[in-house]
N, C-alpha and C positions, 0 to 999 in steps of 0.2 A: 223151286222155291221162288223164283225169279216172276214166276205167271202168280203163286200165291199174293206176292205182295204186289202186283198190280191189281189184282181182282179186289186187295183190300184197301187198295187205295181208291178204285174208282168206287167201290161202295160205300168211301168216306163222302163222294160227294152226294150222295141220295138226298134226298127233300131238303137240299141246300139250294142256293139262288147263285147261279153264275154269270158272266158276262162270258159271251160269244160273238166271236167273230163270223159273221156269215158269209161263208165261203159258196154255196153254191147247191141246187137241185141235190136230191139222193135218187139213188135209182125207184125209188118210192116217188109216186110224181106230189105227191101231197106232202113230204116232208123234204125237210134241209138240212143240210150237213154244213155243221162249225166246228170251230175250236177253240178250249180254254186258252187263257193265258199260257196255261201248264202245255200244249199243245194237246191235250187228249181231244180226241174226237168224240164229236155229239151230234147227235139224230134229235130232232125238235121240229115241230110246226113253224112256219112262216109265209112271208110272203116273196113273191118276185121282189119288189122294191127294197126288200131288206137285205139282200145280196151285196156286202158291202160295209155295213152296219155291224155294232155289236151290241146284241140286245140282252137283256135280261133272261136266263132259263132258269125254269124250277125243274130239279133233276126226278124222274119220279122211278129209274133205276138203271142198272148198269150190267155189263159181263165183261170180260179181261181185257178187251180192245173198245169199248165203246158205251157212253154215256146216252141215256134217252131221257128227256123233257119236253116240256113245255114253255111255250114263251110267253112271259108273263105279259108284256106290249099285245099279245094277243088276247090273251084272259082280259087285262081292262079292257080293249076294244068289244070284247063280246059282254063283260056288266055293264058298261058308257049304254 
């Protein structure tokens, strides 16, 4: 029950907008690994320079241990 109500909780966060901490590289060399407030961990595009930063994420889905998005500082950089 315990993995239920984590799986329902990270799918509370889906096409919500979070702040993230950017913690650092994923073994993905194109994505980055942060985390909410909440400590949950999340898989998102970024840069080197953002390592450090907490940026805006749009969550666009989850599984029991881990949140995936996008970073919206990056969405306006690519409409700018």
């Amino acid at each position: 029950q315990l993995f239920d109500n984590q799986i329902a909780k990270n799918k509370s966060f889906e096409n919500k907008v979070v702040d993230v901490l950017v913690e650092n590289k994923s073994d993905e060399s194109t994505k980055f690994f942060g985390r909410t407030e909440y400590m949950t961990s999340v898989i998102f595009d970024a840069n080197d320079r953002d390592v450090g930063n907490v940026l805006k994420v749009k969550i666009k889905k989850s599984n029991q241990n881990t949140l995936f998005g996008e970073s919206l500082d990056k969405l306006e950089q690519r409409v700018a």
